[in-house]
C-alpha positions as CSV (number, residue, x, y, z in Angstrom):
1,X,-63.7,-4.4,-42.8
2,X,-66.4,-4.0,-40.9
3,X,-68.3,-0.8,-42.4
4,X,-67.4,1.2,-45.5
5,X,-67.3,5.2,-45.2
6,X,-68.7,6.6,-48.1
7,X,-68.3,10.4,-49.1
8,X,-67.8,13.3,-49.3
9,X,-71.9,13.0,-50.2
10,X,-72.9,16.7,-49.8
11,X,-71.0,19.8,-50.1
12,X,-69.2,20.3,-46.8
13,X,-67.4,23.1,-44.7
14,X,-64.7,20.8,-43.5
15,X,-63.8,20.0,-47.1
16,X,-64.8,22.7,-49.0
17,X,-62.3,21.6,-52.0
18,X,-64.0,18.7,-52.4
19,X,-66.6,18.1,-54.8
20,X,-69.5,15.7,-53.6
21,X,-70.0,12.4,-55.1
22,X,-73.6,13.1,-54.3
23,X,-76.3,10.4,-53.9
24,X,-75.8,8.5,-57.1
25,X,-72.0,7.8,-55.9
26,X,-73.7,6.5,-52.3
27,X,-76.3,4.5,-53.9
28,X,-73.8,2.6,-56.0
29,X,-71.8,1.8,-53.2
30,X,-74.5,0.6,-51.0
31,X,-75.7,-1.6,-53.8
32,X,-72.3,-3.1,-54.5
33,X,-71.5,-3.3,-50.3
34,X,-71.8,-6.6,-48.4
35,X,-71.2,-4.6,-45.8
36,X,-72.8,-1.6,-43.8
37,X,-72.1,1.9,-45.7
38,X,-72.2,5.0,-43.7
39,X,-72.5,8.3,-45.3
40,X,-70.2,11.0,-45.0
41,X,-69.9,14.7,-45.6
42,X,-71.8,17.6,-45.3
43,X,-74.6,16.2,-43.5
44,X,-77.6,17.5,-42.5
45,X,-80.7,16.3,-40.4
46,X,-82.9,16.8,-44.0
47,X,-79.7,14.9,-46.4
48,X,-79.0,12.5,-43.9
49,X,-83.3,10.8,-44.1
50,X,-81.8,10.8,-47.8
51,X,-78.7,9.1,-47.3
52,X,-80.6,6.0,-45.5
53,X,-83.3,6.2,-48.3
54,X,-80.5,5.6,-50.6
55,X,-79.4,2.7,-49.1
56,X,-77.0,4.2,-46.4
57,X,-76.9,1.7,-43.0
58,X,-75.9,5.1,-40.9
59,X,-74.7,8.9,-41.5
60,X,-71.4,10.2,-39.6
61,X,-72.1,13.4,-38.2
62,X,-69.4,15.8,-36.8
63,X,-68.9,19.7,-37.6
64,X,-72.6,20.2,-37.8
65,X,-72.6,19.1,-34.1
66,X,-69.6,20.8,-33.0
67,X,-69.9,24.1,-34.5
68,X,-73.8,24.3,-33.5
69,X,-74.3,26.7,-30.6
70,X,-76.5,23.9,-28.6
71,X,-74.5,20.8,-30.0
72,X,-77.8,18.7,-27.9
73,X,-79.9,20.7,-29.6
74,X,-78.6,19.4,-33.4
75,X,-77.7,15.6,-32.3
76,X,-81.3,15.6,-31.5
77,X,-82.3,17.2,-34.6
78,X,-80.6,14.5,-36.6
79,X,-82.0,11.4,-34.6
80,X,-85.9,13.1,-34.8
81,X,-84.8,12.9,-38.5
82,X,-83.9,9.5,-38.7
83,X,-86.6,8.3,-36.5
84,X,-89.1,10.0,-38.5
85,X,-87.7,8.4,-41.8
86,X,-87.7,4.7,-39.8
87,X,-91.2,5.3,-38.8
88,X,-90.5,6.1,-35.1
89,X,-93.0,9.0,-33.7
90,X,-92.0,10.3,-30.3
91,X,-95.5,12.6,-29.6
């Protein structure tokens, strides 16, 4: 394998069954992974800074992006996010 999903982290529309393994679950993966762990599930630009702080190589993003009503709008939202947590400024 080249990645590892990991998830359902947060609570999620798309599964709303499921119960989140939360950011314990991620963090164990990622510190058991030789491999890149991407988080998964019920993503947002705030949770997803917190997914990488816990170890996370990447988030996958979908409904948040499809469902918005400016789907440019949110995918930037989430990369400001992750660029702020990395330490990139864009002002």
């Amino acid at each position: 394998a080249d990645y590892i999903l990991a998830g359902t982290i947060f609570a999620s529309r798309s599964h709303p069954d499921t119960l989140p393994a939360g950011i314990d679950f991620l963090r164990a993966v990622c510190t058991e992974s030789n491999i890149p762990v991407i988080a998964i599930g019920g993503m947002s630009p705030e949770s997803a800074a917190v997914c990488l702080k816990a170890g996370a190589s990447g988030v996958a993003v979908l409904s948040p992006i499809m469902r918005a009503s400016d789907p440019a709008v949110t995918a930037n939202s989430f990369r400001l996010a992750l660029d702020r947590y990395e330490g990139i400024d864009h002002d």
